[in-house]
Structure formats: C-alpha cells, structure tokens
C-alpha angles and dihedrals in degrees: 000000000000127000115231115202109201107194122197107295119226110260105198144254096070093291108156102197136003138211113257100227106169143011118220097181133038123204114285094031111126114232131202113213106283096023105145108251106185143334126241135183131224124178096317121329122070111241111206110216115220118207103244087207151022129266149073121310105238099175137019109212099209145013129247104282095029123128106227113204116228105271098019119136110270110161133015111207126189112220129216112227108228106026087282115167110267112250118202121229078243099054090051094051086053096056099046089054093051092054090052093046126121120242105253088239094063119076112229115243111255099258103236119239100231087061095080087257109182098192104129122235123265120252119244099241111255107246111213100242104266110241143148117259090251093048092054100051095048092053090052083043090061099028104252126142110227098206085066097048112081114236117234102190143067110339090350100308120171109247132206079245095053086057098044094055084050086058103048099055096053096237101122131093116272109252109280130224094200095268118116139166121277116217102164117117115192116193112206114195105217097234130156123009087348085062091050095049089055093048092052094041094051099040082051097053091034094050104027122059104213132223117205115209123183126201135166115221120198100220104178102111092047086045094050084044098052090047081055092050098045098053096055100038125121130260089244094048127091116244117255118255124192083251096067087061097052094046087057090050092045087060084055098046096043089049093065094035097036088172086068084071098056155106131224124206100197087183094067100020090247127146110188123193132204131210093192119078113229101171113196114204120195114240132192110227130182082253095047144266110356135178119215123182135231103200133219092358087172083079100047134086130219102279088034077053090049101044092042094062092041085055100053100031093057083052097048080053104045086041082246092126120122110221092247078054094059103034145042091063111162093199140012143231124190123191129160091195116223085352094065100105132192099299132009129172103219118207109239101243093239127274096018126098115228137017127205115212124198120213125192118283105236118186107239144171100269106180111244094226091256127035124347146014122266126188114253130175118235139156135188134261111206106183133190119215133180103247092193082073114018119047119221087256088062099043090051095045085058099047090048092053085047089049087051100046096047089046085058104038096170083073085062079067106055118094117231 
C-alpha cells in the first residue's frame, strides 16, 4: 500500500486559493479514479474536484468554510499496489466482524459484569399512564401531564380524584393554548455562495455611496403588448416577461447616457465605459443571489432577449453556469417578480454604476386629466446609482427616459 496525496489544483484564471464548500467523502470511503471528492468556490463559479486515482481517503485537508490555498494538501488516498480493489476502514472492520460472528442458531454467553464489560443497559420500556378518555381530556384540558400524577385506581389508573387533588394544591401547569417557549439557539457558519454574497454586499455598501431614485411607471399598454405577443408567439419561442422589455429599454437609455454602463474603479480614478450591453440580472439560486449575464443585449431583439435570460438564469439555478456566464455584467437589473413590492433600495452590484430595481405591477385608479379615474397598471422603478460618479440630475433624467420608453412600448420596436 502507498499513500497519494492529492493538493488544491489550480483552478484557473490566475485564482490563488478557494473556498472548500462541500465534502463528498468522508475518511475511510473507498473511491474509484474520477470519483468527486469535494467542491470548492472561487469568485464566482463551483469547481468540482475528481479523484485522479483509487484508493481510501485517510485524511480530509480542510473543513467546510475553509479557504484552501493552490497546492495545499486536500486528500490523502491510500493507494492499493497492484490495481487491487480499494477496501474502506468500514468495510474491514465488517469483515472482521463477520468472521468472529456467532452462528444465529447459538446463543451468545451472558458477558459477565466484573469483565469490564461496556454494553449499555437496556432501557424499561415507558408505559403510556393508564386513564379513562374523560379523564384524559380533562387533564390536557388543564394542562396536566398524566405520567406525573399518581394513579389511584386499579393498576395504577388516573381518577377524576387524583386530578382533582392535583387541582386543589396548585402544582400543576397552568392550561395551555399550544404556544410555548422556544429556547433553542442554532449557529450557521456563512459559508459558499452565501459568503460571497456578504463580501460583495458589503464591499458595495462600504465602497459605493448610493443614491436611491423612485419612479411610477404606467405599464398598460406594455402589458396589453406583451399579452398580444404572447398569444401569438411560436412554440419554439420563450414566453415574454415584463424583464425583456426593459432590457430593451435599458440598450436605449444607456446609448444616450453611455456613463450609466459603466464601472468605476475609485481606487485608480478611473470611469470605464462600455459600448457593449451586458445586462446582469439578479437571480435567486438555491445557493443564494446570483447574477447571471445576458451579453451583449445592444444586438438582440425582444424574444433573443427573452430566451437568453431563460437560458442563464435556469443555469445559475441547477449550478450548470459557466463563470463568463456569471461575470463580466455592465448593468444591472434587480426584480423580485410578484414579490417586488412598492419600494425597494436596491444595492449597486460592485463595480458597476447604476441598478435598476423592478417592483410588482398593481392595477390602480390613475385621473384621466378631465373627468373621471380609470384603472391603469403601474408599477414602480427604484434605482441605485453611484453618487461618487452620477449626480441625482442624471439618474433622474435616465429613469425618466426609462418611464417614457416602457409607456410607449412600440418605441422598444423600432430599430436605431
């Protein structure tokens, strides 16, 4: 037998260490050449990590939530000589215990006390307090547990008396309505994609000084043009979301206000714009928030739109995404759906300049102008900017220009 030692491959793009996120092995587990031995996180993207050879793990390198430095040990594998198959410790010990076994048939000797013997005791079965249905409802009734009242009648049953001398002396618990006090404290180590999140988060709020800015929008007639769409669209086509839309409205905006997509590197003084569109849009995962990226959003159309952030957002939910498919996002848009409520403040994804947030369309009474309300559906756009960079005159000029494109979706059609 030989021992492998397998140390933190190098998992590309110049990344020097990576955050260990799950085991999939334990010490003692047999493993066949490529069997996945672990998964770690680097900026963004989970990198599953194959065992190059067979063999038992003898030793794990790091704990869940640890940062593992390129070339450190990870796994230590030992290795059959020969190309023998790999036994686990567990599977020895199982052997061993089969050749030492007793034939079912024998009766094993009583193993005496003064041996040293450690085989626990065995526990006196628990009897359920023997009571009358009457009687039982009237203890839970009062709150009273029957196996710590002592039973007066036959072997030991609960009486009406017996609770009534419970009753009289004031020791029992007061009646219960089903709500009790909750003691119990968990601790959760962040670890993963929920420790990313906090880093960036908290990079964002530390680094960038937000400006909030609010805006209604009155979406009927995109509403009423999406229905439209929708209802007319191919079978091989995705269906239209509210978010396609914006995207498209988000290339026109940008193009006229080019320092809305944009990054700013406060470090260096240096504002870099883009002329292509790559549109983040935040994403909640089963890990957590992620931020997937339709690129170059200036050369789609509404349903390419539409397809391309189906796409990217089911990958960024089965774990499927690719890191390009998760970086490199110009702008961002942020929607929580149905759930978006009236406001939000939505947090600028560093080092970018702006965030659009979505809030829910809700259908309200909007005043013709002369004589009467009429129901209208709007919703609201609440938008982060970096204020370092884009003063509050700018920010409302592109949401208003935002406001205006999306109220007159057939504009969203035209080609510039």
């Amino acid at each position: 037998m030989s021992e492998f030692v397998l140390n933190m491959p190098d998992v590309g793009e110049g990344v020097a260490e990576a955050e260990l996120v799950e085991w999939h092995v334990k010490v003692g587990d047999p493993v066949r050449e490529d069997t996945v031995l672990a998964a770690v996180m680097t900026d963004k993207a989970t990198v599953e990590i194959p065992s190059p050879v067979a063999g038992v793990v003898t030793w794990l390198g790091a704990e869940v939530g640890d940062t593992v430095a390129v070339k450190a040990p990870l796994v230590r594998i030992e290795v059959a000589d020969g190309g023998e198959e790999p036994v686990s410790v567990q599977d020895e010990q199982s052997a061993v215990e089969a050749q030492t076994r007793l034939p079912v048939d024998e009766a094993p000797e009583p193993v005496s006390s003064q041996a040293g013997s450690l085989a626990a005791p065995v526990a006196e079965p628990v009897s359920k307090p023997l009571a009358a249905p009457a009687v039982r409802q009237r203890a839970k009734e009062a709150g009273i547990d029957l196996a710590q009242v002592g039973g007066t009648g036959p072997e030991g049953r609960v009486t009406h008396e017996d609770l009534d001398l419970v009753l009289s002396s004031g020791a029992h618990a007061p009646a219960t309505t089903g709500l009790t006090r909750r003691t119990s404290v968990e601790e959760i180590r962040i670890t993963g994609m929920r420790r990313k999140i906090a880093e960036r988060m908290a990079l964002s709020v530390s680094r960038i000084p937000h400006i909030t800015y609010v805006e209604e929008v009155d979406v009927t007639a995109l509403e009423e043009l999406r229905a439209t769409m929708n209802g007319r669209r191919k079978q091989h086509q995705p269906k239209l979301t509210i978010l396609p839309f914006l995207m498209r409205a988000l290339v026109k905006a940008v193009g006229e206000q080019p320092s809305m997509n944009a990054t700013f590197d406060g470090d260096e003084g240096v504002i870099t714009r883009y002329a292509a569109v790559h549109i983040g849009i935040a994403t909640q995962t089963p890990a957590g928030l992620a931020v997937p990226v339709v690129r170059h959003a200036e050369a789609r159309g509404l349903w390419d739109c539409a397809g391309e952030l189906a796409r990217v957002a089911e990958a960024a939910r089965d774990g499927s995404a690719q890191r390009e498919e998760l970086a490199g996002s110009t702008i961002t848009i942020s929607s929580l759906g149905s759930l978006g409520g009236i406001v939000s403040t939505p947090i600028i994804n560093h080092p970018e300049v702006a965030i659009i947030g979505v809030n829910k369309i809700a259908t309200r009474p909007v005043w013709d102008g002369r004589s009467q309300f009429v129901p209208r559906k709007v919703m609201n756009l609440s938008s982060s900017f970096d204020h370092r960079v884009i003063d509050g005159w700018d920010a409302a000029t592109f949401i208003q220009r935002l406001r205006i494109l999306l109220e007159t979706p057939a504009l969203l059609l035209i080609e510039d």
